[in-house]
C-alpha positions in Angstrom: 21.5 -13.1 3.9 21.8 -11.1 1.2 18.8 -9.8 -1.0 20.3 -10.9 -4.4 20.3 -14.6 -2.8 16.8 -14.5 -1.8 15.6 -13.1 -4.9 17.1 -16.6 -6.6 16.0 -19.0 -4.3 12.4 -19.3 -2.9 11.6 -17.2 0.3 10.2 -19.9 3.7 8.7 -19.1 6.4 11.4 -20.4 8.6 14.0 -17.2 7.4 15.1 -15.9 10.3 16.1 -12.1 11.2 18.9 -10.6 13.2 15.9 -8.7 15.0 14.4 -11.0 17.2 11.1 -9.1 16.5 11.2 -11.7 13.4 13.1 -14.6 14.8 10.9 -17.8 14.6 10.9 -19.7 18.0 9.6 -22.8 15.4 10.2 -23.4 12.3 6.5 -23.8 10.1 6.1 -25.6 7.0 4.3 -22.9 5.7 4.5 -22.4 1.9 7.4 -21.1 0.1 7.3 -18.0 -1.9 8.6 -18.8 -5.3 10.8 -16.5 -7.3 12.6 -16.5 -10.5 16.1 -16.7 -11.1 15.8 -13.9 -13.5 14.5 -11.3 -11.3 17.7 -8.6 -10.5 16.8 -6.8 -7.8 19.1 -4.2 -5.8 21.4 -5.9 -3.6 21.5 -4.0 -0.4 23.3 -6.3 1.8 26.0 -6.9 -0.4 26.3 -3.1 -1.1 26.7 -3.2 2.8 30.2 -4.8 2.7 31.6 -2.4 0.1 34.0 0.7 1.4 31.6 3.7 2.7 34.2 6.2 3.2 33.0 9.8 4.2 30.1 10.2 1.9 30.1 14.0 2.8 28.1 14.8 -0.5 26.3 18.0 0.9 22.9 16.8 -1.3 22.1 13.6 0.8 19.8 14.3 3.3 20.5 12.2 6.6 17.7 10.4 7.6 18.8 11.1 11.2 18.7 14.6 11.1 14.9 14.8 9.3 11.8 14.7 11.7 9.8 11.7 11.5 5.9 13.2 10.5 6.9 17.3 11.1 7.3 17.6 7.4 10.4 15.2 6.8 9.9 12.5 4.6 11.1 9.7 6.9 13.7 10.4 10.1 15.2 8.7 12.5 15.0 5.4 13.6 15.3 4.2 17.1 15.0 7.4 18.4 11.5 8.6 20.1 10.7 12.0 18.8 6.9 11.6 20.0 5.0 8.5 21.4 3.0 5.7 20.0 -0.4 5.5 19.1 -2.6 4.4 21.8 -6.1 3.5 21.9 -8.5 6.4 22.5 -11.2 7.1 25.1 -13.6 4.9 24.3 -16.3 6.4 25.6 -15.9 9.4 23.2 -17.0 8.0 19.8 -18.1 10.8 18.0 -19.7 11.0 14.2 -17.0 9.8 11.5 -17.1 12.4 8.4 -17.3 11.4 4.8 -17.5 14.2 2.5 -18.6 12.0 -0.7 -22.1 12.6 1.1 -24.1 15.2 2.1 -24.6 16.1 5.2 -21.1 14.5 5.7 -21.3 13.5 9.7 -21.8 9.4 9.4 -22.1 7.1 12.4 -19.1 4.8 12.7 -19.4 4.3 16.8 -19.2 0.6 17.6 -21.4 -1.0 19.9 -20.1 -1.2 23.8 -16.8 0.2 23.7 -17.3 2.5 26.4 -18.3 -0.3 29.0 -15.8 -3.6 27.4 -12.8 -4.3 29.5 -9.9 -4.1 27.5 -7.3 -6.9 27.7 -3.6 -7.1 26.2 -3.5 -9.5 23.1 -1.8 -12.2 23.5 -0.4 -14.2 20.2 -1.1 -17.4 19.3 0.6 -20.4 20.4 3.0 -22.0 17.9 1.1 -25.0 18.7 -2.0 -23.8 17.0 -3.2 -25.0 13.6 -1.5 -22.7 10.8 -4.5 -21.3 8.4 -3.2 -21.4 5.1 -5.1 -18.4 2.7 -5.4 -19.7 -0.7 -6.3 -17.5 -4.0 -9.9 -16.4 -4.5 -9.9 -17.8 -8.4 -9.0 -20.9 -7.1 -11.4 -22.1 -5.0 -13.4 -25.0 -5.1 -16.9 -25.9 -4.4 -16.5 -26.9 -1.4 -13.8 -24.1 0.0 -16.8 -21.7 -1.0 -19.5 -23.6 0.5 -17.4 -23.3 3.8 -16.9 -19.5 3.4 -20.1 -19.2 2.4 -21.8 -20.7 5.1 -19.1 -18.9 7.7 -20.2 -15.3 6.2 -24.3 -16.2 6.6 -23.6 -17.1 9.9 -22.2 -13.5 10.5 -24.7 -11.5 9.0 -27.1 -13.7 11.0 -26.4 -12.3 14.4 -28.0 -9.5 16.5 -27.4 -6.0 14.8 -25.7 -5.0 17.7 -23.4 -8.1 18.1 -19.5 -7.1 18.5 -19.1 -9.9 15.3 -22.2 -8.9 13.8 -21.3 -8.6 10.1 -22.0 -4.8 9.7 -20.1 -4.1 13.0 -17.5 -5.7 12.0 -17.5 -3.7 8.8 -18.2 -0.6 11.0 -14.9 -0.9 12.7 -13.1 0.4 9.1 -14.6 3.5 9.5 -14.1 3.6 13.1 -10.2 3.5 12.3 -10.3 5.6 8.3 -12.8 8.4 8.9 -12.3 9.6 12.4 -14.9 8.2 14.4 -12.4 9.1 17.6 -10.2 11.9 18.6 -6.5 10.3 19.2 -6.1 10.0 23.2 -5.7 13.6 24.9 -5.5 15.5 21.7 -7.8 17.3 18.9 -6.1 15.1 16.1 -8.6 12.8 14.5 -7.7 8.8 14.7 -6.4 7.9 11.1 -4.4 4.9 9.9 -5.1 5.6 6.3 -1.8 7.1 4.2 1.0 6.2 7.0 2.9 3.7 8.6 0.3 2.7 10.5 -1.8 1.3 7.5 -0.2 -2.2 6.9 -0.1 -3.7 10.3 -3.8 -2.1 11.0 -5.3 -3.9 8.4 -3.4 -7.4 9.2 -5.1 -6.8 12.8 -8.4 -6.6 11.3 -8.2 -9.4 8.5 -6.5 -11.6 11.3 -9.5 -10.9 13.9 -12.3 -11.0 11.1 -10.5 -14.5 10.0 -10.5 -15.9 13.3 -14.7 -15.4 14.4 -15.6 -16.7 11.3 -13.5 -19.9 12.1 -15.3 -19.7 15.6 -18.9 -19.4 13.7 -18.3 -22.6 12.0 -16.4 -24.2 14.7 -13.4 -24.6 12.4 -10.0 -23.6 13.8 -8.4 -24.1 10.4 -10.2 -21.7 8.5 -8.9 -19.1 6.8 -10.0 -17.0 4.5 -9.5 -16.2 0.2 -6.7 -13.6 -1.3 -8.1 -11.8 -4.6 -4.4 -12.6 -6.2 -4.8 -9.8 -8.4 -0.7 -9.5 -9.0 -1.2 -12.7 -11.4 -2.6 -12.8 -14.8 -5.5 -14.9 -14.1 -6.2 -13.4 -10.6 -7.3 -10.0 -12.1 -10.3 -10.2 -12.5 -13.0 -10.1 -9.8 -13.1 -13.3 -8.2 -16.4 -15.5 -9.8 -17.4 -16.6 -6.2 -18.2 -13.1 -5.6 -20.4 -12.4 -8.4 -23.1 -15.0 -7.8 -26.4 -13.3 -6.5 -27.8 -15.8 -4.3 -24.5 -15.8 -2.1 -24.0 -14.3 0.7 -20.7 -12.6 -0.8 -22.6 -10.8 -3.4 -22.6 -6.9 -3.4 -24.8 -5.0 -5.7 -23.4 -1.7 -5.7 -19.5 -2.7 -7.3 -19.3 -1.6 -11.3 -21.0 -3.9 -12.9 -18.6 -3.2 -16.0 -15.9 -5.2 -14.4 -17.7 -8.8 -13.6 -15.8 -9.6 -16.5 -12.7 -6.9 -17.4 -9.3 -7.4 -16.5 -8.0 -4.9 -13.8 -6.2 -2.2 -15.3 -4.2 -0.8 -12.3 -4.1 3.1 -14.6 -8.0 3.2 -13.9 -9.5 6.1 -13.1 -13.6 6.5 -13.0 -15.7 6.3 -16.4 -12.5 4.6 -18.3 -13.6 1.8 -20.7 -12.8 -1.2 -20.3 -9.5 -2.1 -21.8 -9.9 -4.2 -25.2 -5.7 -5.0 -25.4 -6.0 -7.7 -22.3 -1.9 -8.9 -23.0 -0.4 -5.0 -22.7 -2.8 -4.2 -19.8 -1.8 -7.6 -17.7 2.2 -6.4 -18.7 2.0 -3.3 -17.8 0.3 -4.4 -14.8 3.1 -6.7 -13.8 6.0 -4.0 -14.7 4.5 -1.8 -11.9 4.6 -4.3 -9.5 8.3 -5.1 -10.1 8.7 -1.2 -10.2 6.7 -1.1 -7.1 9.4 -3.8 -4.9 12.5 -2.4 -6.8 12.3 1.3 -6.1 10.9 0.7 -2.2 13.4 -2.4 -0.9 15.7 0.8 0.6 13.4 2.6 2.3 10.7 1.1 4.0 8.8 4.2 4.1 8.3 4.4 0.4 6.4 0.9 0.1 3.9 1.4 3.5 3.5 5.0 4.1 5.4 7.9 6.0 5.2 8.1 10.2 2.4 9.4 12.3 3.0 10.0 15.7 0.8 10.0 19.1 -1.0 14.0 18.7 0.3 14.6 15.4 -2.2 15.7 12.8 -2.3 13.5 10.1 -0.4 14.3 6.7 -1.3 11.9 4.3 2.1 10.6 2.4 0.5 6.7 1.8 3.2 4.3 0.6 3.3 3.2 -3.2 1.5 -0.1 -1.9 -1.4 1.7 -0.8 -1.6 3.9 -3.6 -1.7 0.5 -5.8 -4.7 -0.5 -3.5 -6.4 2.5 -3.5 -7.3 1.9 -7.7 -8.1 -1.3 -6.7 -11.2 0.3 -4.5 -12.0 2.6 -7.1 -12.2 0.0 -9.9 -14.3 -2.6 -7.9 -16.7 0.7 -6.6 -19.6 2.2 -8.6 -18.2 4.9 -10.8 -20.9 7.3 -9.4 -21.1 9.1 -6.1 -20.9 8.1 -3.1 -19.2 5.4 -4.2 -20.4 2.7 -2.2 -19.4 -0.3 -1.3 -15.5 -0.5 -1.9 -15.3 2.7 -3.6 -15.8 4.6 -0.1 -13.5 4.2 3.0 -16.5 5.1 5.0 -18.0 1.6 3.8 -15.5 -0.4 2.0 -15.4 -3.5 4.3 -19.6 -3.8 3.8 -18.7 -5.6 0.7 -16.7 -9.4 1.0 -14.6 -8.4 -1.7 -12.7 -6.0 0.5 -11.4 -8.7 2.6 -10.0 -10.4 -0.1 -8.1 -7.8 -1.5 -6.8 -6.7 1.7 -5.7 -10.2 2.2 -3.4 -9.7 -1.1 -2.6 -6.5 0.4 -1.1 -8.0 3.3 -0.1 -10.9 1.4 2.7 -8.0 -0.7 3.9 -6.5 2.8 4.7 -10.4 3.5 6.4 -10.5 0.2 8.4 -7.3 0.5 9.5 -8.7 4.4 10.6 -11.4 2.4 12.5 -9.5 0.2 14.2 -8.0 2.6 15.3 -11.1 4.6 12.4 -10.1 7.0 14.3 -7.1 8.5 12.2 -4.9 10.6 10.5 -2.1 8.5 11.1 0.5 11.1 13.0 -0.1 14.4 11.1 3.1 16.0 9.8 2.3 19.5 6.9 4.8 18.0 5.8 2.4 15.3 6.6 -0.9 17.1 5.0 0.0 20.1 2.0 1.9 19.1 -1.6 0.0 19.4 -5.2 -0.7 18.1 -8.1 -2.3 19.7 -10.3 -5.1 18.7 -13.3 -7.8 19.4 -11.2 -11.0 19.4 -13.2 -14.2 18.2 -13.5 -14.5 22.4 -16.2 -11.0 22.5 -12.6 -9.6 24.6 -11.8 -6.3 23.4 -8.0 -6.4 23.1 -5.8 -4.0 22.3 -2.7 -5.0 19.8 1.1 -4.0 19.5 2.4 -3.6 16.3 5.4 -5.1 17.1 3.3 -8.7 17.5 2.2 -9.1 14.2 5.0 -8.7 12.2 4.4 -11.7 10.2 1.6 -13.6 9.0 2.8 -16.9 11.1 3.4 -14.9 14.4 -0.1 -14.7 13.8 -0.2 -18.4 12.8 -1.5 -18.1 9.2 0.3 -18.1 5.8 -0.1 -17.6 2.3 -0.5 -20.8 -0.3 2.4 -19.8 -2.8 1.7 -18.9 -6.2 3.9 -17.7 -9.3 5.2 -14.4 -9.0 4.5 -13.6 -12.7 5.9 -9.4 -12.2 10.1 -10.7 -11.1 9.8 -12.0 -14.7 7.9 -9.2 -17.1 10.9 -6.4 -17.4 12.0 -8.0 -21.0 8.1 -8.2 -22.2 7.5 -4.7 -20.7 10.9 -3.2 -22.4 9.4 -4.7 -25.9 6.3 -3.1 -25.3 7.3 0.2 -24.8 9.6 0.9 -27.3 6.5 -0.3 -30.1 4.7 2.4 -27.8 7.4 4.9 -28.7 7.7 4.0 -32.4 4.2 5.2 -32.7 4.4 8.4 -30.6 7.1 9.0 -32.8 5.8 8.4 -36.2 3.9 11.8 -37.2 7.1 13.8 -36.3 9.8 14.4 -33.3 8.1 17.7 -32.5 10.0 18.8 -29.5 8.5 21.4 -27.1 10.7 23.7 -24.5 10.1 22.7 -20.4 11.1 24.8 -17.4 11.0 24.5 -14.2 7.9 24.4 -12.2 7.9 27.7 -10.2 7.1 29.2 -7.2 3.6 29.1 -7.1 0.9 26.6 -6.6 -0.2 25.2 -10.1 -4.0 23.7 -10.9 -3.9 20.4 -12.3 -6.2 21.1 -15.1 -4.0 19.7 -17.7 -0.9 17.7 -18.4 2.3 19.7 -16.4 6.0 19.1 -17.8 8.7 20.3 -15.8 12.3 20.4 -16.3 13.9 19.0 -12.5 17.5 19.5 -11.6 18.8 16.2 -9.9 21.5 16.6 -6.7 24.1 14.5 -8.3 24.5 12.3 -11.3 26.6 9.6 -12.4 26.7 8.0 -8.5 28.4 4.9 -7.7 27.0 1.3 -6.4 28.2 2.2 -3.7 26.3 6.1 -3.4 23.4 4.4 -4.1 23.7 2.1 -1.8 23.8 4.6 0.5 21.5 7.1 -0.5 17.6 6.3 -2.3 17.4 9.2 -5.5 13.6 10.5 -4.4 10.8 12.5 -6.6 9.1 14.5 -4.1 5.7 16.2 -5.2 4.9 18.5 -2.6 1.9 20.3 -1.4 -0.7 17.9 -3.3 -4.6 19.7 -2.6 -7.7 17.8 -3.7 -11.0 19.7 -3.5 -13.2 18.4 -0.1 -15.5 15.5 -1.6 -13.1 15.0 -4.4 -11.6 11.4 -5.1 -8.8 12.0 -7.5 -6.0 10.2 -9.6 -2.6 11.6 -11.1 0.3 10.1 -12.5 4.2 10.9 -12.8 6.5 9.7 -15.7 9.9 10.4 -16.0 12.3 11.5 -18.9 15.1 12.1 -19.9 15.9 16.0 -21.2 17.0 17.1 -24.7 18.5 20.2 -23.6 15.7 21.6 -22.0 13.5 20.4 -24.9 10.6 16.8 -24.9 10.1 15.0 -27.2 6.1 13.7 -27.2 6.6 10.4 -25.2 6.2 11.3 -21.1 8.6 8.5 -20.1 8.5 5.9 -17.6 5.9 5.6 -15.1 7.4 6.6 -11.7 4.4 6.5 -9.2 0.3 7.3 -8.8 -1.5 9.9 -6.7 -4.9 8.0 -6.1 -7.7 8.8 -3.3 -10.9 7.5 -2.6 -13.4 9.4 -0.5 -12.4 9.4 3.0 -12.6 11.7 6.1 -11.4 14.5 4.6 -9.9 15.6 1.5 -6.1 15.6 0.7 -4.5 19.1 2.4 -1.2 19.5 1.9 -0.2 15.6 0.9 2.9 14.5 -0.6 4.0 11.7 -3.0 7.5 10.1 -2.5 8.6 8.2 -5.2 11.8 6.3 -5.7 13.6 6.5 -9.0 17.3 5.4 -8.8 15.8 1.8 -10.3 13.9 3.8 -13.3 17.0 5.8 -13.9 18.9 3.1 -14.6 16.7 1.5 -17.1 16.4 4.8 -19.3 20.2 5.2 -19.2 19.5 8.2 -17.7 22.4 8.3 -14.8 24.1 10.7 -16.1 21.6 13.4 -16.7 21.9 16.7 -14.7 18.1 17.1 -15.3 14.8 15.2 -16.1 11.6 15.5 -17.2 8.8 15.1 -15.2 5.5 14.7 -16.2 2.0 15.0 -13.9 -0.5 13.6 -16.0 -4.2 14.2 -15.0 -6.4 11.7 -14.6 -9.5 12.4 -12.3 -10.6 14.9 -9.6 -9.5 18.6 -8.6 -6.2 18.9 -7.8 -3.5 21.6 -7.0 0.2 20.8 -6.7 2.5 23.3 -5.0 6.3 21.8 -6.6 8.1 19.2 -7.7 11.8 18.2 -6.8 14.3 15.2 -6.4 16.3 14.4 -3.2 18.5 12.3 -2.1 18.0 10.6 1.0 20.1 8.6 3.2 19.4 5.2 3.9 20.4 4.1 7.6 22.1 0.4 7.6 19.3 -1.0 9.8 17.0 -0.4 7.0 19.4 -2.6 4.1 
């Protein structure tokens, strides 16, 4: 099935993959996803059946021959280079770090890991009820009442109870700030900023679901999705700002009970006062977001991390996306707790719910891709995270079983996807934006390229960036995803920080005052340690198209500042190959 087709017809739950790892056994009738017939979207599949005759451009980097997490941006599929993640000693919890506070050591251990006996998970039945998620802002009074009542029940048991409410908040940490060495090695256990990040976090939402539904005795329950990719779902949810209710969390910024999200904020913006361009612009990154990442995988969930391997953060444009979403929800001040602090994010209900949009866009982006396997890589399929089921059995879960939200036997109620239908709206928008960046006078200032050396972030930074071929075919870029690649990205230890990257096009080595398109964010919360040595992989052959920009031997690049201390060490564009699994 091609992409094109699915992007024209809405997406069921009962599409089937050549992978069995995504074949149904049954078919649900779980919601559809519904999609305009506007949206154009690349069509991989069909750029499949075109001739791909001896592509021998010495520019394309082959996937195949790059090393998957030992500094190569993505690598080889099917082919073990290291091993899987596996769960780690339990009895060696150790203190988690979070350097937004001082002393930094936190406790993050949960209670009786070293003595549980650990089980395999076994999915659900296809015989069991399917939970059906529906958006927070839609609610009634008695969907609330029953969540509600589920959450009190939660908070109400023992402190030291596996489902206790703060456990099972704890367990975030456990799994984001290092509360555990990885099994037989010094590396710290992080799912943050890799490929692991996605299916962790449907493990945890999926668990978290399921012992509420055992606290109320309802095997149907499931729980809300803050639908913040819609215009009316971005604001906080009004279920979660009522005091007396159990989902209520003093500590978020009490600026934005009412504000729209603005998916540019950064800490101590104002609130935005033009509510139509922020909800646009909010929905043109979104479509950016699936168009430039529907190649390669990689670029939408995070780069690999392998059994031993020291973490190097390189997070996927989707958790970049929800990392602002944590910072705009968390106090503005340190330590940033609730949702503003890895360390304690999940204390606060509202984290749930946006993680359940999270993993609600990973199901939309499988969908997309006419639920192809992200990575084939025994290393990701196979690797493993434990859990307190809703039976008190600690279990430890495969990857490769939970693939989709219905293997899981839950789904999400559909709802307009307002973002496949913005692009004309944003276009308009944008050029009124350039008129008035124009208007005092076409000043145009000389860029160069960024140099050799590391260069502080203090200001804006405008580079002049050769690209490795212009002017490529459909089928070249079917082939072969056109990557920005800012290496070497340093943020000071305690430092949350924001950057972003716009793209140009060059006037002989001269811009003009507008930066360009957006191409990507750098965002980080506090978490277990500061960024050291991340990098930010962004695709652009979408963005290139749409400023005509093709055939341009050289762009501008722009790394605008936004919050924190940060040191970037260069800037370049690649081209990488895209193996035929992926498309």
């Amino acid at each position: 099935m091609s992409l094109s087709h699915l992007y024209t017809t809405p997406i069921s739950s009962s599409i089937t993959s050549n992978n069995p790892l995504r074949c149904s056994t049954k078919t649900t009738s779980s919601p559809s996803v519904h999609l305009s017939n506007r949206t154009r979207y690349i069509s991989c599949e069909q750029n499949k059946q075109t001739s791909k005759e001896g592509n021998a451009n010495h520019n394309v980097i082959d996937r195949r021959n790059v090393l998957l997490g030992l500094g190569g941006l993505y690598g080889a599929t099917g082919s073990a280079i290291g091993a899987p993640f596996t769960p780690p000693d339990l009895g060696q919890c150790h203190k988690a770090t979070d350097d937004d506070v001082t002393p930094n050591k936190v406790d993050c251990c949960p209670p009786k890991y070293g003595n549980a006996k650990m089980v395999d998970f076994t999915p659900p039945s296809v015989n069991d009820p399917l939970r059906v998620r529906k958006a927070a802002h839609k609610y009634n009074p008695d969907d609330i009442a029953k969540f509600e009542a589920a959450i009190a029940k939660m908070k109400a048991l023992p402190a030291d109870h596996p489902w206790n409410y703060n456990q099972q908040a704890t367990i975030h940490c456990t799994y984001c700030n290092g509360a555990f060495n990885q099994l037989n090695s010094d590396a710290l256990l992080q799912i943050h900023e890799s490929w692991f990040f996605l299916p962790w976090h449907r493990y945890y939402l999926y668990f978290w679901e399921k012992i509420l539904g055992k606290l109320i005795g309802d095997d149907t329950f499931a729980i809300p999705f803050w639908n913040w990719d819609t215009p009316k779902g971005m604001y906080m949810p009004p279920m979660y700002l009522n005091e007396k209710s159990p989902l209520w969390d003093d500590t978020r910024d009490k600026r934005h009970y009412t504000s729209v999200f603005d998916y540019k904020y950064t800490y101590k913006n104002s609130n935005p006062t033009d509510i139509d361009a922020v909800v646009t612009t909010n929905l043109a990154e979104l479509d950016s977001i699936f168009k430039e990442t529907l190649q390669l995988p990689a670029l939408f969930m995070g780069k690999a991390l392998r059994a031993g391997e020291k973490p190097t953060p390189a997070p996927g444009r989707c958790e970049s996306l929800h990392n602002v979403a944590h910072m705009w929800a968390g106090p503005p001040d340190k330590p940033h707790w609730n949702m503003g602090n890895f360390h304690t994010a999940a204390r606060d209900t509202l984290f749930f719910a946006h993680h359940g949009n999270v993993d609600r866009m990973w199901d939309i982006y499988s969908k997309f891709r006419g639920q192809k396997v992200e990575f084939r890589d025994p290393d990701w399929l196979d690797s493993s995270f434990i859990f307190y089921d809703e039976n008190e059995q600690l279990v430890k879960c495969k990857v490769r079983n939970c693939l989709t939200p219905e293997s899981l036997r839950y789904s999400y109620n559909p709802e307009p996807l307002a973002w496949t239908t913005i692009r004309r709206k944003y276009k308009k928008l944008r050029n009124e934006a350039k008129k008035r960046s124009e208007g005092d006078s076409l000043k145009l200032a000389p860029v160069s390229g960024f140099g050799s050396q590391p260069r502080p972030l203090t200001g804006p930074i405008r580079v002049l960036v050769q690209r490795p071929k212009t002017s490529r075919s459909k089928d070249e870029k079917a082939d072969a995803v056109e990557i920005l690649v800012i290496d070497g990205i340093n943020v000071t230890s305690g430092s949350t920080a924001r950057f972003d990257v716009y793209v140009t096009k060059s006037l002989e080595g001269l811009a003009g005052p507008d930066n360009g398109e957006l191409a990507g964010s750098f965002v980080q919360i506090p978490k277990s340690s500061a960024g050291k040595g991340s990098s930010l992989e962004l695709g652009i052959s979408t963005l290139l198209e749409e400023i005509e920009a093709d055939g341009e031997k050289e762009l501008v690049v722009s790394l605008i500042p936004r919050n924190g201390d940060v040191t970037v060490s260069g800037v370049r564009i690649e081209l990488f190959k895209v193996d035929d699994d992926e498309i």
